[in-house]
C-alpha positions in Angstrom: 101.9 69.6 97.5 98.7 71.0 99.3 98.3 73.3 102.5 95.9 74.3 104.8 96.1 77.8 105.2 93.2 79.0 107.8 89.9 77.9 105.8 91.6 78.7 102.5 93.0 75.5 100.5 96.0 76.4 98.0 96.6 74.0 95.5 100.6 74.1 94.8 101.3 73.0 91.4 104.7 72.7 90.0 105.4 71.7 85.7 109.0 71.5 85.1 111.1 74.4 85.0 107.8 76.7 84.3 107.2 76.6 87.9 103.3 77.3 87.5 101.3 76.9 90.4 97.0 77.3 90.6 95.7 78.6 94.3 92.5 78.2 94.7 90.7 80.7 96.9 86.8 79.9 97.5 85.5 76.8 96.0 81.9 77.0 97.2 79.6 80.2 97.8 80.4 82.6 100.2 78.9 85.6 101.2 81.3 89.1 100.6 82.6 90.3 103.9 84.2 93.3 104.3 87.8 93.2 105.7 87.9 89.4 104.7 91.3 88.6 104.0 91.1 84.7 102.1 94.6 84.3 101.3 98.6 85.7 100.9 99.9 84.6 97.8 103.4 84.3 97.7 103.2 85.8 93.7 101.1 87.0 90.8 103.4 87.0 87.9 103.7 88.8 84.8 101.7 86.1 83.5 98.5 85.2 85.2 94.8 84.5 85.3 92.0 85.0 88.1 88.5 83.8 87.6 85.5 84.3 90.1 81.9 84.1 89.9 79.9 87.0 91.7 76.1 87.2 92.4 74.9 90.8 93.3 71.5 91.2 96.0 71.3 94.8 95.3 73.0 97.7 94.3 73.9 101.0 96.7 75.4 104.3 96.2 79.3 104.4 95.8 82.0 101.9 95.5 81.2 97.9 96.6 84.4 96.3 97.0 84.4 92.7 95.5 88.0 91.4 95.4 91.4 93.2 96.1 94.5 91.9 95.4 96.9 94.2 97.0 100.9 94.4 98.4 99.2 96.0 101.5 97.4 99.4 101.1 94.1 100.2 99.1 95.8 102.9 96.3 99.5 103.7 97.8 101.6 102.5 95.7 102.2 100.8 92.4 101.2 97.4 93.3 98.6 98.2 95.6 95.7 97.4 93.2 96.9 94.2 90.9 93.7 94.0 90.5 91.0 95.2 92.1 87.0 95.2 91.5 84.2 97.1 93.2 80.7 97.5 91.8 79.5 101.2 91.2 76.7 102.8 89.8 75.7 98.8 88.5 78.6 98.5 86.8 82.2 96.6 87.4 85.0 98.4 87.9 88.2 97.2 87.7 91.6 98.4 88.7 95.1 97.2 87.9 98.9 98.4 87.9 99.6 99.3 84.2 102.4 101.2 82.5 103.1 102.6 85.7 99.9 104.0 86.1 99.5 102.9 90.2 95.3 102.9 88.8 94.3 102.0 85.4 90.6 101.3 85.4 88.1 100.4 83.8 83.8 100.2 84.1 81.6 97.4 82.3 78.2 98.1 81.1 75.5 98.0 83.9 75.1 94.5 85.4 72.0 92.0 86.4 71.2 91.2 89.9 70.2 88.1 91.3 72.2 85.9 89.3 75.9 84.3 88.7 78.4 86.4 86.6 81.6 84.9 85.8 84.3 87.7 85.8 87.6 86.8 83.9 91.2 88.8 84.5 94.2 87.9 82.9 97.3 88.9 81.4 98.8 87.3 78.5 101.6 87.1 76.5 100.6 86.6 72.6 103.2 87.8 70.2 105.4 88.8 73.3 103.5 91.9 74.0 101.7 90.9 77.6 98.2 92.0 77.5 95.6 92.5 80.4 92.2 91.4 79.4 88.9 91.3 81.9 85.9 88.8 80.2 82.4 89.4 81.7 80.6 86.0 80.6 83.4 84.8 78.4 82.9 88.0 76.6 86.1 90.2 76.1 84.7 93.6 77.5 88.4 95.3 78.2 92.0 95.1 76.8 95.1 97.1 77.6 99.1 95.9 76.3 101.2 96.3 79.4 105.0 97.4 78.7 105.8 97.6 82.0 104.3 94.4 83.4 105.8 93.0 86.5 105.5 90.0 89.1 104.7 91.4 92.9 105.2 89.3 95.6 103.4 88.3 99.2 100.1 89.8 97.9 97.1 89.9 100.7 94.0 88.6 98.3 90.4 90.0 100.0 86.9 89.1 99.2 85.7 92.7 100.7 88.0 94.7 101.6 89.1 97.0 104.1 89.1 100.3 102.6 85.6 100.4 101.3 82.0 99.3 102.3 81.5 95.3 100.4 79.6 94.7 98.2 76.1 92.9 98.8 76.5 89.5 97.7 78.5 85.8 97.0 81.7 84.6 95.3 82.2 81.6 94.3 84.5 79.6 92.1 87.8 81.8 93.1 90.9 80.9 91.7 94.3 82.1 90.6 96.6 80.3 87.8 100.5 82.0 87.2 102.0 81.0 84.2 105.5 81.4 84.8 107.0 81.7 81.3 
C-alpha cells in the first residue's frame, strides 16, 4: 500500500504477522529547514532503525537541529526526543528516551564539512536485551542496553526543527524501518 502524504512518500510494508513497515522520509537532497515538519508516523517501535545522510556548509555556535523525532514537544516528556540530532561544537549529538531518562545523549568526535555522512540509529534486540546503537560511517561510535524500551505512537518526524536554529546543510537518503518482533 503507498500514500501521498503532502510531498512525503510512505512506503507501507506489511510481512506476516510481524507487521513491519519501512517509511521513507526524503529520497533526494534537501536543504534543512527549520520548523520543517516531513512526516507523522503512526509508530517507532521498540525495534527500529533510521538512516539519513547529512552534508554540513558550516558550523555556528550552539545547537543545529538536524532531525527530531518527537510525540510533540522539544524535551517535555519522555518521548519527546526518540531520537533527536543537532550539530554542536562540530560534533553530533544525539538524544533518545532511555531507561527513563526523558534525555540520554550522546556527542561523536568532531565532523568534516562539505561532504556526505551517513548517520545510523537503531535499536536492536540481540540476546533479548534491546540495544540503541548510533553508526557514523558504518562505524559503531555509541551503544546503550535499554531496559525500559518502548513503542510511542503518532510521532511528528522534523528535518529542522522548531525549538532550535537548523542546521546549515542537506539530508538525504531519510528512512525509517520498524521491526515489529
Amino acid at each position: 500500500m503507498k500514500m501521498i502524504v503532502g510531498v512525503v512518500l510512505l512506503s507501507m510494508v506489511t510481512h506476516g504477522v510481524c507487521n513491519n513497515y519501512e517509511a521513507v522520509i526524503i529520497k533526494d537532497e534537501q536543504t534543512l529547514k527549520k520548523s520543517n515538519l516531513v512526516a507523522v508516523l503512526p509508530r517507532l517501535d521498540k525495534t527500529f532503525y533510521i538512516f539519513f545522510k547529512i552534508k554540513l556548509n558550516s558550523f555556528s555556535n550552539g545547537h543545529r537541529s538536524v532531525i527530531h523525532f518527537t510525540l510533540g514537544e522539544d524535551n517535555v516528556k519522555y518521548g519527546d526526543r526518540i531520537p533527536s540530532v543537532w550539530i554542536y561544537e562540530q560534533k553530533l549529538y544525539v538524544a533518545f528516551a532511555i531507561n527513563g531518562n526523558k534525555n540520554e545523549y550522546f556527542y561523536s568526535k568532531p565532523l568534516s564539512l562539505n561532504q556526505w555522512i551517513s548517520v545510523q540509529i537503531s535499536q536492536r534486540n540481540p540476546q533479548m536485551v534491546r540495544v540503541f546503537e548510533v553508526y557514523i560511517n558504518e562505524e559503531k561510535v555509541y551503544a546503550k542496553q535499554n531496559f525500559k524500551s518502548q513503542e510511542f505512537k503518532n510521532i511528528n518526524v522534523y528535518a529542522g526543527d522548531p525549538w532550535y536554529e537548523v542546521q546549515d546543510g542537506s539530508i538525504k537518503d531519510f528512512f525509517v524501518y520498524n521491526y515489529h518482533i
